[in-house]
C-alpha positions as CSV (number, residue, x, y, z in Angstrom):
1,X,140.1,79.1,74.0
2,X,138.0,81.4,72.7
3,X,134.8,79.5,73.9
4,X,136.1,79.0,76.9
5,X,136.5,82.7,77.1
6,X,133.2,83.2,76.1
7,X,131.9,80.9,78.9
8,X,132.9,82.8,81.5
9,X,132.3,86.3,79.5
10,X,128.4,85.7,79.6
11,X,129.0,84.0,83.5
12,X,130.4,87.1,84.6
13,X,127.4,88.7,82.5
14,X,125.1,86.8,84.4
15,X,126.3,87.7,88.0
16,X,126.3,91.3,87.6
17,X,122.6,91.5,85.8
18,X,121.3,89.0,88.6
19,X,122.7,91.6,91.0
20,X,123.8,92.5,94.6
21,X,121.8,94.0,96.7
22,X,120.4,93.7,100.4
23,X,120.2,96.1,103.1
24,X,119.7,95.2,106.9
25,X,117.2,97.6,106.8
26,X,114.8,98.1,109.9
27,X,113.7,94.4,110.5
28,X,110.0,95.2,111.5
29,X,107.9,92.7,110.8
30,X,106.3,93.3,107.4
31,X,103.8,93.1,104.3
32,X,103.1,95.6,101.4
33,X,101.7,92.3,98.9
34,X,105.1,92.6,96.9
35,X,104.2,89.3,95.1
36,X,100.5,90.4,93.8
37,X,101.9,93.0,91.7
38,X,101.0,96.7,93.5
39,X,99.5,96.2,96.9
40,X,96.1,97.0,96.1
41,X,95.9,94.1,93.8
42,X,93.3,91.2,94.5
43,X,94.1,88.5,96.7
44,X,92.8,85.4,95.0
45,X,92.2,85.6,91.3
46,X,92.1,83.8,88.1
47,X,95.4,85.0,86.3
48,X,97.3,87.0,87.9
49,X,100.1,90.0,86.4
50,X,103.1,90.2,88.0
51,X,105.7,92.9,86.9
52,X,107.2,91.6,83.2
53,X,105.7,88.0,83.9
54,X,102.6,86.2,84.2
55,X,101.1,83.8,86.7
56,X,98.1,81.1,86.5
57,X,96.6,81.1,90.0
58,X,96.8,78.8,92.1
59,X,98.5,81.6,94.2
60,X,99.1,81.3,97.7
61,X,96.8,81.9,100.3
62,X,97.8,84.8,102.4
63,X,96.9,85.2,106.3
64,X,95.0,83.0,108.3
65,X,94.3,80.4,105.3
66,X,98.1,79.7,104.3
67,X,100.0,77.0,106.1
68,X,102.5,78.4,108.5
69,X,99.9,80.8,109.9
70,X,97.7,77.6,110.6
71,X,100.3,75.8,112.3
72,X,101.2,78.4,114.4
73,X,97.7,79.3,115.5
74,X,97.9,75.3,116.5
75,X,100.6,76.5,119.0
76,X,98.8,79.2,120.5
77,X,100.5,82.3,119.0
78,X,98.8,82.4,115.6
79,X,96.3,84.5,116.9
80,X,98.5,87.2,118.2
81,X,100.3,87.5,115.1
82,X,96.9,88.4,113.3
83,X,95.9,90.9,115.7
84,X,99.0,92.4,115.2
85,X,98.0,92.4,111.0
86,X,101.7,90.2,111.1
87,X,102.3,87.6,108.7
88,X,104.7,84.8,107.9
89,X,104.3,83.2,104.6
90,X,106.9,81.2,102.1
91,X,107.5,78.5,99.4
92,X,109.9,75.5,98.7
93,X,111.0,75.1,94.9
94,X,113.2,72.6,93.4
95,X,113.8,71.8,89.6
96,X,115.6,70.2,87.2
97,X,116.7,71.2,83.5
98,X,118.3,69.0,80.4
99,X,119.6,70.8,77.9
100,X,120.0,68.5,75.1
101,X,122.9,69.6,73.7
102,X,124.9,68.8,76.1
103,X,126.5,72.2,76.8
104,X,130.4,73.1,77.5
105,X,130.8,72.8,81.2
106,X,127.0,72.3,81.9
107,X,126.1,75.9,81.5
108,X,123.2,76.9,79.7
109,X,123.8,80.2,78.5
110,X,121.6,83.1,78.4
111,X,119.5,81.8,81.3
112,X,118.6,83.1,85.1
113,X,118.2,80.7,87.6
114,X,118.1,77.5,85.2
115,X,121.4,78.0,84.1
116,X,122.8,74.2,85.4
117,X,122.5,71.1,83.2
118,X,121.7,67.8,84.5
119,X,121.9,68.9,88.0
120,X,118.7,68.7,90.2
121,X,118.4,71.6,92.6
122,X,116.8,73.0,95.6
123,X,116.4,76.7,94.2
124,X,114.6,78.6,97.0
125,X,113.3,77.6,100.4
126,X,111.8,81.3,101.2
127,X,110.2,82.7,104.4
128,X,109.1,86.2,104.7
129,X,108.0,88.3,107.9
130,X,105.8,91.1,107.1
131,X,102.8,93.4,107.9
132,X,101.1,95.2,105.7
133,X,100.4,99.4,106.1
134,X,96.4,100.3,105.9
135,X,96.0,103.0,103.6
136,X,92.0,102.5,103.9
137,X,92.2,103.2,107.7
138,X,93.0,107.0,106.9
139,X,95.5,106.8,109.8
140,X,99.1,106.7,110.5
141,X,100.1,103.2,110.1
142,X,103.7,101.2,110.2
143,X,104.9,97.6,108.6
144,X,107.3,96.5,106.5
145,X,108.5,93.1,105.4
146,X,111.9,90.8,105.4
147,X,112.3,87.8,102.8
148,X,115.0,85.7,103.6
149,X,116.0,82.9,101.0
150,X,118.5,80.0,101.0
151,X,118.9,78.2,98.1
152,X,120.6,78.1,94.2
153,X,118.8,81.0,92.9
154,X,120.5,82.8,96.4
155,X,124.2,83.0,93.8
156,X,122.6,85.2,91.4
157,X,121.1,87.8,93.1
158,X,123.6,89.0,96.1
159,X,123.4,92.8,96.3
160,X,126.7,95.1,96.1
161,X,127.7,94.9,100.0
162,X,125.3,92.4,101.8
163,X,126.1,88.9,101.7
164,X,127.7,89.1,98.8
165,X,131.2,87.4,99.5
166,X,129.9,84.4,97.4
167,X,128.4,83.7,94.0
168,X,127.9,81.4,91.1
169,X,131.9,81.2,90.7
170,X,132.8,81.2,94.1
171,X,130.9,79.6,97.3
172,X,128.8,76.5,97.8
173,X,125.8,75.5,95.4
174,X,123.1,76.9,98.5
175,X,123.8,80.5,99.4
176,X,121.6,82.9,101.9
177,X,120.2,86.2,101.0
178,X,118.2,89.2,102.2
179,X,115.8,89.9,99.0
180,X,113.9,92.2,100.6
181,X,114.2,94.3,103.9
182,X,112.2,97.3,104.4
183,X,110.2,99.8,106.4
184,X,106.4,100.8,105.2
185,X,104.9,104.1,106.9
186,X,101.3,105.1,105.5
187,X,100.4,108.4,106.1
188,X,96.9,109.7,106.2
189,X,96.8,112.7,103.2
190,X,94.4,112.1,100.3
191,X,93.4,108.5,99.4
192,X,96.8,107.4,101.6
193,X,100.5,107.4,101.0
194,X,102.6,104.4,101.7
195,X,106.2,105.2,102.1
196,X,108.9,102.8,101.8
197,X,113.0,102.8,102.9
198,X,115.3,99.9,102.4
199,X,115.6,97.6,100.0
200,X,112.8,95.5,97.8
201,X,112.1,94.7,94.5
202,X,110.3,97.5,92.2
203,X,111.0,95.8,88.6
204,X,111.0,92.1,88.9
205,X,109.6,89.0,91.6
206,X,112.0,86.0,92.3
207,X,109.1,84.3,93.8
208,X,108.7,81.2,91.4
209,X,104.8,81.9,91.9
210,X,104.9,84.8,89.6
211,X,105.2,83.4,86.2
212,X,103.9,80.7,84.9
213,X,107.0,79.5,83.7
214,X,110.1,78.1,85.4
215,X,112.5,79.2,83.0
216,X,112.7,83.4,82.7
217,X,112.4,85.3,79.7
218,X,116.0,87.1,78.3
219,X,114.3,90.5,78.8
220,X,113.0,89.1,82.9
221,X,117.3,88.3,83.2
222,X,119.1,91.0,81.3
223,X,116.8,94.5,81.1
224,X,116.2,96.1,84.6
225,X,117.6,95.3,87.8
226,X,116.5,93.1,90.1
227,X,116.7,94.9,93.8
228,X,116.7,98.3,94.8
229,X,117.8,99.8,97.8
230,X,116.4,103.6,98.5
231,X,112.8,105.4,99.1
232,X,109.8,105.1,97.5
233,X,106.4,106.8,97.7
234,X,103.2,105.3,96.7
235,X,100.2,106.8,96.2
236,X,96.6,105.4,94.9
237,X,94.5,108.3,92.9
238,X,91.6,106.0,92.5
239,X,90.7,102.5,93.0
240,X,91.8,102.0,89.3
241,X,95.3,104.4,88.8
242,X,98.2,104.4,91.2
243,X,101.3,106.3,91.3
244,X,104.7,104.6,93.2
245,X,108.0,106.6,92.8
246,X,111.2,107.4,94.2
247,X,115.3,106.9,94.2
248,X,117.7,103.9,95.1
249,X,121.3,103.7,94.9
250,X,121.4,101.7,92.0
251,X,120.9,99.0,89.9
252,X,121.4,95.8,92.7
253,X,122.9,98.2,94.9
254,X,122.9,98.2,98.8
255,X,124.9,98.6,101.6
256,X,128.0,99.8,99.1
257,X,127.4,102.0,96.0
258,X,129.4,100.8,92.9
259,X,129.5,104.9,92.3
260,X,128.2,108.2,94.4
261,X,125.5,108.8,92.6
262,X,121.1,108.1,92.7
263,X,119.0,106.9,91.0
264,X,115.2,107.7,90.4
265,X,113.0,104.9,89.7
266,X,109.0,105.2,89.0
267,X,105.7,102.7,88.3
268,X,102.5,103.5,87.2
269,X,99.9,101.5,86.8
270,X,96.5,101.6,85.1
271,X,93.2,99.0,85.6
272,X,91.4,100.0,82.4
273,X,88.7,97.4,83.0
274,X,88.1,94.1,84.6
275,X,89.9,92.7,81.4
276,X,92.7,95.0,80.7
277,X,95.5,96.4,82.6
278,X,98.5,98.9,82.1
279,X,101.4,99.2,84.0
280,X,104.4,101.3,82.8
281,X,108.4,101.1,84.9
282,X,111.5,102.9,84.8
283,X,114.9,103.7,85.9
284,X,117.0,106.6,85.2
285,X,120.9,107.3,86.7
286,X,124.0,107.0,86.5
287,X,125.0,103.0,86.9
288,X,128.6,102.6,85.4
289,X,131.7,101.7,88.2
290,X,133.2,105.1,89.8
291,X,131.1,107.1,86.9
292,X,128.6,109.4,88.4
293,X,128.3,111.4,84.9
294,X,127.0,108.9,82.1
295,X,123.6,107.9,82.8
296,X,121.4,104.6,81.9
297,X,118.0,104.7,80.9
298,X,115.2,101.9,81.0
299,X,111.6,102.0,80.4
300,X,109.2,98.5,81.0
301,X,106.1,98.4,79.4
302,X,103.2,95.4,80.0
303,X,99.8,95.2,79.3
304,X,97.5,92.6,80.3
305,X,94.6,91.6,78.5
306,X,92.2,89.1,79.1
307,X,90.9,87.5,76.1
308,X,88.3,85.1,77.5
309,X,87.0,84.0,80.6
310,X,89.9,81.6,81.5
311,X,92.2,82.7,78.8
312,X,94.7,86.2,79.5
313,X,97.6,87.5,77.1
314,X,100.0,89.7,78.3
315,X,102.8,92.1,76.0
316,X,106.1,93.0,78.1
317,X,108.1,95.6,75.9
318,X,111.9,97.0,76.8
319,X,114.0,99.8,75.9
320,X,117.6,100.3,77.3
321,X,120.1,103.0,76.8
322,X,123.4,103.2,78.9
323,X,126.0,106.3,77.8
324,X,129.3,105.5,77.7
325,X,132.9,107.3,78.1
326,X,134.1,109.0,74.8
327,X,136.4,105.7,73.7
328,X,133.2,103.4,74.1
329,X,130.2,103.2,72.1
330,X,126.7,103.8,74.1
331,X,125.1,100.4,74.2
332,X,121.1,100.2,74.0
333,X,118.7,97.1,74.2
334,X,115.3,96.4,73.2
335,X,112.9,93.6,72.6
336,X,109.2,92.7,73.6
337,X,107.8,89.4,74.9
338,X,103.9,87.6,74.4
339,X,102.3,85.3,76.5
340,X,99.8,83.5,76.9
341,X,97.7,81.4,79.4
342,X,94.4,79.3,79.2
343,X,93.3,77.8,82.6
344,X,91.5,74.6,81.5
345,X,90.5,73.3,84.8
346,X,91.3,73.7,88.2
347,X,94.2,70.9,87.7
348,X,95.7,72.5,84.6
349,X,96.9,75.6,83.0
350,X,99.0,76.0,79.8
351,X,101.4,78.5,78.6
352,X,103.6,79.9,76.1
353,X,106.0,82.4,75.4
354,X,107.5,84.4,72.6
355,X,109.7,86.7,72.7
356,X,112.8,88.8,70.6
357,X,115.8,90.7,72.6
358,X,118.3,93.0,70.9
359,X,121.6,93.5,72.4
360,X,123.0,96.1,70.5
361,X,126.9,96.5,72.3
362,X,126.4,93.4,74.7
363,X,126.1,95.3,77.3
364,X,123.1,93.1,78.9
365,X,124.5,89.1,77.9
366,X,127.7,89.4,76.8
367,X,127.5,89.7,73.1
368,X,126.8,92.2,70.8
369,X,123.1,89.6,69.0
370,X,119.4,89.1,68.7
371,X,118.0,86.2,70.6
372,X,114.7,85.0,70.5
373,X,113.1,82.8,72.2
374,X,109.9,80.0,72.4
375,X,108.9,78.0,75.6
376,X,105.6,75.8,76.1
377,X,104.5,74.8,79.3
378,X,101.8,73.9,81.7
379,X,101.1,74.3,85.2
380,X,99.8,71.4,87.6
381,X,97.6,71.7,90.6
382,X,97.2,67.7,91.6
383,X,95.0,68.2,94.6
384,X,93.5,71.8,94.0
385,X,90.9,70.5,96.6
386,X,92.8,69.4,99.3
387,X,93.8,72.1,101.8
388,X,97.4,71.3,102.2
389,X,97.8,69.6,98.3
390,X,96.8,73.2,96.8
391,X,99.5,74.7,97.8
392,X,101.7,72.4,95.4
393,X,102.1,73.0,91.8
394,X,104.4,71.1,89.0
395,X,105.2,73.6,86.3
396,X,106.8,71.0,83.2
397,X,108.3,73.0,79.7
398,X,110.4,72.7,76.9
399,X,112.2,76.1,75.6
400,X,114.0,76.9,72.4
401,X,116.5,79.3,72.1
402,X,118.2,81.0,68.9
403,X,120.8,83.6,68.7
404,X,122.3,85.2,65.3
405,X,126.0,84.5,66.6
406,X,127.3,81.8,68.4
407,X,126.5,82.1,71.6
408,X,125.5,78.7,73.0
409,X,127.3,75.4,73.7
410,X,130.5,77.7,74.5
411,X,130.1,79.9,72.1
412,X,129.9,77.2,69.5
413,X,125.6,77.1,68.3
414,X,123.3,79.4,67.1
415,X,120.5,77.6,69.3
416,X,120.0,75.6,72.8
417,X,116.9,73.5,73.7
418,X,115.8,72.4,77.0
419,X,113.4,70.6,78.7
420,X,113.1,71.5,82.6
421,X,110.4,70.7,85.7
422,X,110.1,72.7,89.1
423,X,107.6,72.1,91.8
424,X,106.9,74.7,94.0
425,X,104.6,74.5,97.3
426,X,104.0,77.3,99.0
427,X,103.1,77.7,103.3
C-alpha cells in the first residue's frame, strides 16, 4: 500500500511540475526563433544551447529550405507566405523506453516525457505558425507565433484553464495542446525592443530538437516551469548582451490563475566569445493554491563552453526556494548538471550527462532525497546529405538513476536503469 501510494504521490508530482498552461492568445501568424535559444541566436550552427539543455545540430532548416515551406511553394502559395516573413515549420517524434527493472505499473519514476515502460509512442507531431518581428529594420513591426502539438508528451504539459480537462491519469494516450500562443510587437527605440503578450515558453523547449538527449534531466522536469502566460520585453544592448523581462501569472498558468497574484520572470544572456556563452533565468512570486502572500524563488544558471572545434560542454545549475504557511516547513531545491557533446562526423554525435538534484521537502518529485543521475547517448544523422533524410535523426541512450531513498520501482529501489530510442524528423 504504501508503494502504491507512492506511485501515484510522484504521478500527481509529475502533472503539476509538467504544468498547465495555454492561452488563445491573438493567433497571428508568428516567429520570435523560440527554439534557437534568444532570437538573435544563429540559424545553422555546430552545437547549439538551448535554455538548461544542449543540442548537436542537425537543427532544422528554417524558411524557405525546411520541408513544409517547400511543399507549399510547390502549390503556389509558398511564395506569399515568405513575402509576408510567415512561416510554418514542425517535427514528428516517436520513441520507445525499457526500463529493466520492470517497474510497478510501468511507470518510470522521476522522468518527463519517458515516463512509460515497454510502450512505443508517438510523443509529438508539432506544427507552428509564426513570423518573426525585425528589430534590425528600426521600424514598427508585428508577429507572433502558435505551436500546436498532439501527441503523449501533450498529458504533461496542459496549462491551468486551456485544454486541460485531461492528463496523464485521465484522457486518452494522445492529447492536444497550445504550447505556445502569442503576440510580438517590435518597437523602434535604441537597438529595438520586442514585446511579447500571451503565452510561450521563457525557461524550458519541449521541442525534442533541443537536447541532445531523449530522456530529460531531473533539474529540465522538476525546477522551473515549463509555460508562462503574461508580458515580456526584450531588448538587445549589443550584438553580444541581451536583456528579456517581464511578468506571467504563474508557474504553468493561463487562462485561470491557481491564486491572484504575478509573477515577474527575467533572462539575461551573455556571448563572451565565439566559444563561451552565459545565460542567467529567474522567477520570483507567489505560486502556492489561493496564497498570494508566500513567494517562490528560482534562479537558472548555464554556461556554455566550447572546448574544441567539434567538442562543447555546457554547466546548468538550480536554486529553488518556496515559503510556506507557519505549520509547513519552506522547501528549497538545488543541484547542477554537465554535459557534454563531441560531433564526430556529420553522421554522428555523442553525449553524456551528469547531473545531482536535492530535494530538500519534496516539494519538486515527491520525496524529501538526492538523485543523481548518468545518461550516454548518441545522435544519428543517416542521410545528412540528402535534402529530405537530414531532417531525420535517431537519438539511442542508456540512463542510470540513483536516489538515497526508495523511490523507484514503487517506492521499492534506490536505482532505475533504462535504455530508450526516439527519432525525430523535422519539416
Amino acid at each position: 500500500m504504501f508503494a502504491m501510494g507512492m506511485i501515484k504521490a510522484e504521478g500527481a508530482n509529475i502533472m503539476s511540475k509538467v504544468s498547465r498552461l495555454a492561452m488563445a492568445a491573438m493567433a497571428c501568424v508568428a516567429f520570435a526563433s523560440e527554439a534557437r535559444a534568444l532570437d538573435d541566436a544563429p540559424k545553422q550552427v555546430l552545437i547549439e544551447p538551448r535554455y538548461t539543455e544542449l543540442s548537436p545540430v542537425t537543427v532544422r532548416q528554417w524558411g524557405a529550405n525546411n520541408l513544409l515551406m517547400q511543399g507549399l511553394d510547390q502549390m503556389g502559395v509558398g511564395q506569399g507566405l515568405e513575402q509576408a516573413h510567415i512561416q510554418l515549420f514542425g517535427h514528428i517524434e516517436g520513441s520507445y523506453t525499457w526500463n529493466f527493472d520492470n517497474p510497478a505499473q510501468d511507470l518510470n519514476l522521476g522522468r518527463v516525457f519517458d515516463v512509460e515502460h515497454n510502450k512505443p509512442m508517438v510523443n509529438q507531431i508539432d506544427l507552428n505558425i509564426a513570423r518573426p518581428v525585425d528589430l534590425q529594420s528600426h521600424q514598427f513591426d508585428v508577429g507572433g507565433r502558435v505551436e500546436m502539438l498532439y501527441g503523449g508528451d501533450s498529458r504533461f504539459i496542459h496549462s491551468n484553464g486551456l485544454l486541460d480537462g485531461s492528463d496523464f491519469f485521465h484522457g486518452p494516450d494522445y492529447q492536444f495542446d497550445l504550447p505556445q500562443a502569442y503576440v510580438d510587437v517590435g518597437v523602434p527605440i535604441g537597438n529595438g525592443v520586442r514585446f511579447r503578450a500571451g503565452k510561450f515558453l521563457f525557461f524550458k523547449q519541449i521541442d525534442p530538437n533541443a537536447s541532445v538527449f531523449y530522456s530529460h534531466s531531473f533539474i529540465f522536469g522538476g525546477a522551473l516551469p515549463f509555460t508562462n502566460t503574461g508580458v515580456t520585453a526584450y531588448y538587445p544592448f549589443t550584438e553580444n548582451f541581451s536583456v528579456e523581462g517581464g511578468i506571467s501569472r504563474g508557474w504553468d498558468q493561463s487562462l485561470k490563475d491557481n491564486n491572484g497574484a504575478i509573477d515577474g520572470l527575467a533572462r539575461v544572456r551573455y556571448t563572451v566569445s565565439d566559444q563561451t556563452d552565459l545565460s542567467v533565468g529567474a522567477i520570483v512570486g507567489p505560486e502556492l493554491d489561493h496564497d498570494n502572500s508566500h513567494y517562490r524563488s528560482t534562479i537558472d544558471m548555464a554556461l556554455t563552453q566550447k572546448v574544441c572545434p567539434r567538442g562543447t560542454v555546457m554547466l546548468d545549475a538550480v536554486y529553488g526556494y518556496q515559503a510556506m504557511p507557519s505549520d509547513m516547513r519552506n522547501a528549497m531545491w538545488y543541484g547542477g548538471a554537465i554535459y557534454g557533446v563531441h560531433q564526430l562526423n556529420p553522421y554522428l554525435a555523442l553525449g553524456a550527462r551528469g547531473e545531482c538534484y536535492r530535494d530538500e521537502e519534496g516539494l519538486t518529485t515527491g520525496l524529501t532525497q538526492t538523485l543523481f543521475e548518468g545518461t550516454l547517448g548518441a545522435t544519428v544523422t543517416p542521410f545528412p546529405n540528402d535534402p529530405i533524410g537530414m531532417n531525420l535523426k535517431i537519438r539511442p541512450e542508456v540512463r542510470f538513476d540513483y536516489s538515497t531513498k526508495h523511490y523507484f520501482d514503487g517506492a521499492s529501489r534506490h536505482d532505475q536503469t533504462t535504455m530508450a530510442v526516439d527519432a525525430i524528423f523535422n519539416y
